[in-house]
N, C-alpha and C positions, 0 to 999 in steps of 0.2 A: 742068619740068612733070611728066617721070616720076617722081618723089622725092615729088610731092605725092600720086600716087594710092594708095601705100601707107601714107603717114596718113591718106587717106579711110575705105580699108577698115579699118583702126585704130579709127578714126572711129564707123564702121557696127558692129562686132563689139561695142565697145563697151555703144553703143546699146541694141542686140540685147541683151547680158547683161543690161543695166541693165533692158530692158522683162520680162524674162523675171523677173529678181529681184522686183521692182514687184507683176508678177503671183502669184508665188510666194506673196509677204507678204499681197497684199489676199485670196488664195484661202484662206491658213489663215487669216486672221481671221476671216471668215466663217465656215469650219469650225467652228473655237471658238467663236464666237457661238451657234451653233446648236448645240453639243453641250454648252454652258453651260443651254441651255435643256431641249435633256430630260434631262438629268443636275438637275433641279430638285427631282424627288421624290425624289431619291436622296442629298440633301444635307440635308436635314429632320433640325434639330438630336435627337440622343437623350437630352438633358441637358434642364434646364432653362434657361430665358434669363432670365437674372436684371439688371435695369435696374442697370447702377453709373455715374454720374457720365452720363447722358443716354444712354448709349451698353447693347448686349446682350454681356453676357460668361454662358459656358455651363456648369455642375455639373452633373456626375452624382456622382451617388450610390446607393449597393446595400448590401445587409445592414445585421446590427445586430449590437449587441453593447455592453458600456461601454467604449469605445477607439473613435476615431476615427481614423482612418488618412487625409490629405490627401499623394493624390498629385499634384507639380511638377513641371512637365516643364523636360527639356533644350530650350537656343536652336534655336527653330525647326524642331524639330520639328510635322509636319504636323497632328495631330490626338492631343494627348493620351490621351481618352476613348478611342481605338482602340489604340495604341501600349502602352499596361501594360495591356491586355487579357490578354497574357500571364502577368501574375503579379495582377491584382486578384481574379479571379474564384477563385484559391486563396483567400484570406482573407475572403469575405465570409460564411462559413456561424458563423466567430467575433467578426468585426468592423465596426463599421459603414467603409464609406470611400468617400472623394469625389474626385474629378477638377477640379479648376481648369485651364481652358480660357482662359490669358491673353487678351488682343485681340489679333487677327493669327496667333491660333492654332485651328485646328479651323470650331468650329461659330459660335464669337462675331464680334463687329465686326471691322473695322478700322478703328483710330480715330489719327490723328497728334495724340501728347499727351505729354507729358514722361515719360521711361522710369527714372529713379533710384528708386535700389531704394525710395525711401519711397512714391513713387505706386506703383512695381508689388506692395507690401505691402499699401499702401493699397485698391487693385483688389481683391486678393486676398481678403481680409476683409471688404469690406463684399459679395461675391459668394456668402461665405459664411455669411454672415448673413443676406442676401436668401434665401439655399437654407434656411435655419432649421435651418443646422449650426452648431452649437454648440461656443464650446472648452470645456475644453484639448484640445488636438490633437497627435496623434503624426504629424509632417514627416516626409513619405517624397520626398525631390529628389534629381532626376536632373542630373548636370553645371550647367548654369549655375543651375538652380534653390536651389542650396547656399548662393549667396550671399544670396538673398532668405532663405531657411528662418535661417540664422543671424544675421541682423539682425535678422527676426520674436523668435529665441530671448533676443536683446541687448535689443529693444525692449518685448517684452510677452511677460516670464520668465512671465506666471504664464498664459498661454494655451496653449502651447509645454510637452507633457508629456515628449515625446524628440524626438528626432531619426535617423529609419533612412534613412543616405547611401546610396542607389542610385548606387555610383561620383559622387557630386557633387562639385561644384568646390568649394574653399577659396582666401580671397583669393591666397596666394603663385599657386596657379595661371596668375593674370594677370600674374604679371613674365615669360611666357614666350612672352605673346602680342601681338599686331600692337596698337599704336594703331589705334582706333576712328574715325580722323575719316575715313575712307574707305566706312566701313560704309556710310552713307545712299546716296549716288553708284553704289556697286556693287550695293546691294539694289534700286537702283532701276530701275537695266539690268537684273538678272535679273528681276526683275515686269514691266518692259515687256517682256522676252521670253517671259514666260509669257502678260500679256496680249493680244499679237499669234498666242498660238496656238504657238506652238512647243516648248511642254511636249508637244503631243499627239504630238510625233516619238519623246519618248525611251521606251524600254522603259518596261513597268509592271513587267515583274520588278526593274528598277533603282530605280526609284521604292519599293517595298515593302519594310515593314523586313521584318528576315530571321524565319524561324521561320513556322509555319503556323500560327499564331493563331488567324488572321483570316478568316471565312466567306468563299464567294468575295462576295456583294452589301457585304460589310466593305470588301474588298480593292476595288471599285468603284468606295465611297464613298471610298476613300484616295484613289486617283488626281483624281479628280472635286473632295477638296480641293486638292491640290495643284495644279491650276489653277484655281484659283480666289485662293488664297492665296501660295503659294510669292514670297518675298521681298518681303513687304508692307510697308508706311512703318511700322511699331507692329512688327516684326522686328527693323526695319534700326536705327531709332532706340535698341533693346533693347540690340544688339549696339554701338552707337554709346557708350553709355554703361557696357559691362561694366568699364570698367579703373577708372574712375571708382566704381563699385558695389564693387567688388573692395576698394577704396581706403577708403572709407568703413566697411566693416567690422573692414579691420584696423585701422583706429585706434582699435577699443571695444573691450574687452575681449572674453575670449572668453568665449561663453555655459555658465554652470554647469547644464546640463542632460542626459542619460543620452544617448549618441549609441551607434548601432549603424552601423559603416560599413563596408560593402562597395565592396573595391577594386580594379579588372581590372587587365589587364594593362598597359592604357593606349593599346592597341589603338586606332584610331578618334582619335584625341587629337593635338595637333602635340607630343606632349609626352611619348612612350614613353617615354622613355629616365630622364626622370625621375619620373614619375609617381606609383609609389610611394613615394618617399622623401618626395615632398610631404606625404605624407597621414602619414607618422611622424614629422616635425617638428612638425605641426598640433597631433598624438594628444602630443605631448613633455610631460609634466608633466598630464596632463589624468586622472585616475584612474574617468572615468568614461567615459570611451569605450573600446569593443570593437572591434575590425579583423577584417575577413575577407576574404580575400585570393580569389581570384576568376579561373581560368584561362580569360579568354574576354576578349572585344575590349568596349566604351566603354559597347553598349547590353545591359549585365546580364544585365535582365529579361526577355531573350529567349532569353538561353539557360540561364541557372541558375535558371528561376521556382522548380521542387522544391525545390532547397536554399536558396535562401533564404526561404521562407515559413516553411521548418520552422525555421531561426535567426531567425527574427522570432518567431514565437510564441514559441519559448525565453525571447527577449529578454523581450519585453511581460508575460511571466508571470515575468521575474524583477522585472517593474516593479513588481507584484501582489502581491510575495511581504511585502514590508514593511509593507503596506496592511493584509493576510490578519493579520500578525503583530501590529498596533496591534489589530485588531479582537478579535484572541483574546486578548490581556490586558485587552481594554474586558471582555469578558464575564466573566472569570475576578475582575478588580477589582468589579465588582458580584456577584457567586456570592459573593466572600467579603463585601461589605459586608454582603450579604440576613441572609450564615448570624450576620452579628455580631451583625444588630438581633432575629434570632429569638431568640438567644440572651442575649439583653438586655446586651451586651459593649459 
């Protein structure tokens, strides 16, 4: 009989934790619930919401100029249109450029729908169409966006003017990474743990990319997406299919089009160690790609925006230079044909 009262109390403590846990959970849900709601006006897409496929995917777009600049975001990343804040706002006073805001990213849906690179190409295009942005287009992708931008370059050469790699991925990248069939299962415990409220524990300094960007009502709306979004089914499925996406590309040839590619340290990456050499196997035999090599960790554009706008312009104007040069023999070919028929020649 005395043996059985210290498994009672066992028993009770138990209880005890488990009613206390209980409460813990229904208490931050509620929280979240309620701070989902006035966080309402602070979530109000800046983009447009453009209908693709029954579902709202978000563009932004700023300035003008003849060059189109379409910036890709890295996997799962919280809100694109906030995130290259840091280097768009350099290039708009020469170029026009837009923001594509996947599903499950930022301001647009979240929609469970086949994620291989042809539909998230497909997404992507007709988003931009809807926005009455126009190609050809100069790809600016960030890490996993690299593989969509060079299938677009393989699929429709003649929309695809360059390609400027903000550190982005190329297929070999993915012989270095995890199989995918676990992505869904784990994306989907971290969104129920976002959805019960427990993103609201962890730091906003942890949650924020680095760099001071971002206004503080910016830095609000970040947090504010990330619960809302953080590890959504249109994430999970993304990342489910990258080795797959990966895989598809290296089997096409590689795209003949002008790439500018900036490449860090590899920082941020499971992949330091080799990361550069990926990208000079890639670059191997390829005469029109340029490398810039980049002392900083995975997300660039937060801490080299200066120098590389000022190597993007370079670039874009050396895109210009052969244009410039077709046009000044157009004129000099008609000067002399004018002076031949004056001349009755």
């Amino acid at each position: 009989m005395k043996a059985a009262k210290p498994k009672k109390k066992v028993k009770k403590i138990l209880l005890i934790i488990l009613v206390i846990v209980v409460l813990f959970l229904l208490l931050t849900f509620i929280r979240h619930r309620i701070m989902l709601k006035q966080e309402k006006d602070i979530v109000k897409p800046i983009g447009q919401m453009i209908d693709v496929d029954g579902h709202k995917m978000c563009v932004y777009t700023e300035g003008s100029g003849a060059k189109t600049l379409v910036f890709m975001s890295g996997s799962g990343t919280i809100s694109p249109i906030l995130d290259f804040k840091s280097i768009y706002p350099k290039l708009t006073d020469k170029y026009r450029i837009a923001v594509v805001e996947k599903f499950g990213y930022g301001y647009s849906e979240q929609v469970d729908k086949p994620r291989d690179v042809a539909s998230l190409l497909a997404d992507t295009r007709a988003a931009l169409a809807g926005a009455g942005v126009e190609a050809p287009y100069v790809l600016c992708p960030h890490s996993y966006s690299g593989i969509e931008a060079l299938y677009w370059a393989q699929t429709y050469p003649d929309e695809v003017e360059a390609i400027i790699g903000l550190d982005m991925c190329v297929p070999e990248c993915y012989d270095y990474t995890r199989d995918g069939k676990l992505a869904v299962p784990y994306y989907r415990l971290l969104h129920g743990l976002v959805n019960l409220g427990i993103g609201r524990y962890v730091s906003d300094s942890t949650l924020l990319p680095s760099g001071d960007f971002l206004t503080d009502e910016e830095c609000k709306t970040w947090v504010a997406l990330f619960n809302r979004n953080y590890g959504n089914i249109s994430v999970a499925r993304e990342c489910n299919k990258a080795k797959d996406n990966a895989a598809v590309v290296s089997s096409m040839d590689k795209p003949e089009v002008p790439m500018l590619l900036f490449v860090s340290t590899g920082e941020g990456t499971s992949m330091q160690d080799k990361w550069r050499d990926i990208f000079y196997r890639y670059a191997d035999g390829m005469p029109d790609i340029k490398m810039i090599e980049l002392d900083c960790a995975h997300y660039i554009f937060h801490f080299e925006a200066d120098k590389m706008t000022k190597e993007i312009a370079l670039f874009l104007d050396g895109l210009t230079a052969p244009q410039r040069i077709s046009e000044l023999v157009s004129v000099c070919v008609k000067k002399m044909q004018h002076h031949a028929i004056n001349s009755g020649l």
